[in-house]
FISE-120733 format. One record per residue: residue number from 1; x, y, z of N, C-alpha, C in turn. Coordinates in steps of 0.001 Angstrom, whole numbers, plus 500000, padded with zeros to 6 digits. Layout:
<nodes>
lumnu nu nv nw cau cav caw cu cv cw
NUM X Y Z X Y Z X Y Z
...
</nodes>
This chain:
<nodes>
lumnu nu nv nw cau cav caw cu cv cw
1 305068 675580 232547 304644 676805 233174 304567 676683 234679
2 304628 675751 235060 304113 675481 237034 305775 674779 237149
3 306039 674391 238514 307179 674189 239053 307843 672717 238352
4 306816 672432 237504 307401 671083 236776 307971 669699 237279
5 308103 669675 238580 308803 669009 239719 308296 667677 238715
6 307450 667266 238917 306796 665732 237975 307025 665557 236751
7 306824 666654 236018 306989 666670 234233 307698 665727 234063
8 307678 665223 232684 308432 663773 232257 309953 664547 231644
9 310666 663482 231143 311867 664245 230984 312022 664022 229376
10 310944 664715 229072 311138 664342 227172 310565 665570 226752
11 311066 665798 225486 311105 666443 224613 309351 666667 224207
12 308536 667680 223788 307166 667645 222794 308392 667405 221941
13 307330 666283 220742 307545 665342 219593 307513 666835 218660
14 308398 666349 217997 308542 667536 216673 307453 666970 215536
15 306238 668094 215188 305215 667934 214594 305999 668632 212735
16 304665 667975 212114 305110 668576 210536 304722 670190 210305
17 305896 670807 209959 305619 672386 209696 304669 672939 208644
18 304105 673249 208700 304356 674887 209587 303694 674743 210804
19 304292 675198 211707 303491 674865 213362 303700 676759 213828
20 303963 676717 215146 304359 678319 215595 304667 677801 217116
21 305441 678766 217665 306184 678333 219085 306236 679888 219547
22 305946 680021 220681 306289 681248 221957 307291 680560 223243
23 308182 681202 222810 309759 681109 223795 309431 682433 224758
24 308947 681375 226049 308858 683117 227543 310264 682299 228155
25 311380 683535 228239 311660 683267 229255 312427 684298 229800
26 312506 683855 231457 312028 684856 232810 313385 684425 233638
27 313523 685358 234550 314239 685275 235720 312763 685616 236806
28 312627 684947 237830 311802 685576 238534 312122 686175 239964
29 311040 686685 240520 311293 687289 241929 311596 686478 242855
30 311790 686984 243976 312165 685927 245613 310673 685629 246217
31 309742 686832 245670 308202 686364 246420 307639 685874 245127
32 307272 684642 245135 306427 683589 244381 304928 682941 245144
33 304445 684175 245734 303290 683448 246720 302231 683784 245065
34 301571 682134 245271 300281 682385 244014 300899 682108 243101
35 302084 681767 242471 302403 681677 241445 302378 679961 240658
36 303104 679096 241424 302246 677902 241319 300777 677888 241170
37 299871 677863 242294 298476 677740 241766 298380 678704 240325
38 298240 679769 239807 297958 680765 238675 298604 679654 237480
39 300143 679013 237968 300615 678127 236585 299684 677020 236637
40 299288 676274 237383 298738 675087 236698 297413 675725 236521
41 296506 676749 236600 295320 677309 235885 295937 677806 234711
42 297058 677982 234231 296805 678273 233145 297541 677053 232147
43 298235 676134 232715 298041 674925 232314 297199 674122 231506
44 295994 674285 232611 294743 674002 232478 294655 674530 231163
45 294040 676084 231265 293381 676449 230526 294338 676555 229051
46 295274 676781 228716 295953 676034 227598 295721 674959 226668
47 295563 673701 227284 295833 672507 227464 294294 672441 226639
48 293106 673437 226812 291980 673380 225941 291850 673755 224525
49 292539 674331 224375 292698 675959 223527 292528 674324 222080
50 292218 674523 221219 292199 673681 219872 293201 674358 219381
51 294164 673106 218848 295816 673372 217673 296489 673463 219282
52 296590 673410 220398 297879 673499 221432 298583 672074 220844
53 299455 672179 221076 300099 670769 220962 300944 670460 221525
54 301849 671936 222616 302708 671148 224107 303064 671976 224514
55 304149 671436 225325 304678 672663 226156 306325 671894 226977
56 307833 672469 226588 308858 672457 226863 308991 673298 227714
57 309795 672653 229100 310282 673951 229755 311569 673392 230621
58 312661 674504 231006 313788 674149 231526 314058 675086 232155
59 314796 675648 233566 315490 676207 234257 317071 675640 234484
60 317874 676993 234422 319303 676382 234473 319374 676981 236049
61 320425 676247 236051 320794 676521 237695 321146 677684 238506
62 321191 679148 237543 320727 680621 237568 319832 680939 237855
63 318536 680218 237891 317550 680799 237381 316721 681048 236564
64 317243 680925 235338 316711 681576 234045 315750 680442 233743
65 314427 680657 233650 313215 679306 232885 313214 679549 231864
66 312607 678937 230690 312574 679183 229713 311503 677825 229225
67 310564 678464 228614 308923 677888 228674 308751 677829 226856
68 308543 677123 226261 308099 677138 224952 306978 676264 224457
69 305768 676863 224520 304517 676706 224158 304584 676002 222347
70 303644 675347 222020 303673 674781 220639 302313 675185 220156
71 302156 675655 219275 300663 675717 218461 300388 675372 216855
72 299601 674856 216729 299658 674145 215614 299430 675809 214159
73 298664 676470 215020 298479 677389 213622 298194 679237 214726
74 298523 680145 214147 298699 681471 214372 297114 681907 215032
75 296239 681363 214588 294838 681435 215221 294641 680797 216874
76 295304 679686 217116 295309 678897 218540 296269 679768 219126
77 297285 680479 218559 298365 681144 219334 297628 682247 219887
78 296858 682918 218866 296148 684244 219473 295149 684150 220049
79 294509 682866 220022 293775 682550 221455 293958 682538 222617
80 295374 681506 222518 296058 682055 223960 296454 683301 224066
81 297048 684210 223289 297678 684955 223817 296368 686310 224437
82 295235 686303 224140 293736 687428 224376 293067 686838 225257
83 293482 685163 226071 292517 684454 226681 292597 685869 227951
84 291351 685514 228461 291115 686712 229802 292267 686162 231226
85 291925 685440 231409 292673 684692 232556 293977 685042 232196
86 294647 684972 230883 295556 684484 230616 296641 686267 231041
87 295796 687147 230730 296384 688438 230424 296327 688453 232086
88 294966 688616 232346 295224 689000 234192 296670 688544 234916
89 296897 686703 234679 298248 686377 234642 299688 687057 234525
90 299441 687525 232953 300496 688370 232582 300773 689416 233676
91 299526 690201 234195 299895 691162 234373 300219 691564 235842
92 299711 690635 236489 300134 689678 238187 301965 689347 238181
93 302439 688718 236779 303642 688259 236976 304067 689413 236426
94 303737 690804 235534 305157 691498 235706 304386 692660 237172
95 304028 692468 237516 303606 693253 238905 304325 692412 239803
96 304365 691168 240143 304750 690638 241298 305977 689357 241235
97 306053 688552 240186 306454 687249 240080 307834 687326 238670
98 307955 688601 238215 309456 688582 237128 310411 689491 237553
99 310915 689240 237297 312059 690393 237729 312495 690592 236040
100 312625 690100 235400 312554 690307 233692 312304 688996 232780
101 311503 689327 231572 311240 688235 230824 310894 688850 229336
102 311903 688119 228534 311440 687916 227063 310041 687074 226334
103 309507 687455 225175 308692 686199 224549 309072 686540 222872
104 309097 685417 222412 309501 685266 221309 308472 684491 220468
105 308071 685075 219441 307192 683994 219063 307415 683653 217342
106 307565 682539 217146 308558 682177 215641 307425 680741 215095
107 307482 681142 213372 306697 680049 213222 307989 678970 212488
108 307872 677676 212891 308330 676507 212644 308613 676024 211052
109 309338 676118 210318 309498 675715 208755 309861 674575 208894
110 311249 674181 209731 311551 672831 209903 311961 671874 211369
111 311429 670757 211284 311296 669878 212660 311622 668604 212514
112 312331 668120 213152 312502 666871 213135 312881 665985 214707
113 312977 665479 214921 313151 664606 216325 314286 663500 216426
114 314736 662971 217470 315234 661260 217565 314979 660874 218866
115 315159 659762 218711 315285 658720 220074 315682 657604 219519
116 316572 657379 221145 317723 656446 220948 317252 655023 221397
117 317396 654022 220455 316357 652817 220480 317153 652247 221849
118 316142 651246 222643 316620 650715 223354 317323 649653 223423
119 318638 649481 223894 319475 648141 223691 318355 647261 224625
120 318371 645467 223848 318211 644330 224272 318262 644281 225393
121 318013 644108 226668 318316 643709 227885 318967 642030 227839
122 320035 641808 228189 320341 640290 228108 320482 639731 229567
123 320615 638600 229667 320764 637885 231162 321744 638617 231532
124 322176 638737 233059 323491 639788 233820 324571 638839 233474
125 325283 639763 233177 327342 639208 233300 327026 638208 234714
126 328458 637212 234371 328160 636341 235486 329377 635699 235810
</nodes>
């Protein structure tokens, strides 16, 4: 949700279903004043909510972000989605900070993950 500049470059771990996921994603405006600080408050306040369990996000080189929240069950989702802060947010970014944005919200039947083991490190060619 915030400019992500640090975020790690991995995947949230695919949890056992049934989970639920909200896909926002936005093109935004040229004025972004406040919009950083407002994302990592609601970072924050996310990041409390009981059943959150992550948060994916990517921008392609258009523009287009695309943010996908994880919740373990339909009750933590609608927490976030009625939190007070959270709506004021909403309603700051389609007033000032989108120029258009979808949300999608789908519950999870099936998940699974990989990672690619690490080769041995051996002494250098020589």
């Amino acid at each position: 949700m915030n400019d992500h500049a640090e975020a790690p470059v991995l995947p949230v771990e695919a949890f056992e279903p049934p989970y639920y996921v909200a896909v926002f994603t936005a093109v935004r405006t040229p004025d972004q004043s406040g919009y950083s600080e407002t994302n990592a408050r609601m970072e924050e306040l996310v990041r409390d909510i009981p059943g959150y369990l992550g948060m994916d996000y990517a921008q392609s080189p258009g523009g287009l972000a695309i943010t996908v929240g994880y919740f373990r069950d339909a009750e933590a989702l609608s927490e976030w989605r009625t939190n007070v802060e959270h709506r004021a947010a909403q309603k700051r970014g389609q007033a000032e900070w989108y120029r258009n944005y979808t949300l999608h919200v789908a519950k999870v039947e099936r998940s699974h993950g990989f990672t690619r083991a690490e080769a041995p490190q051996g002494p250098p060619a020589g």
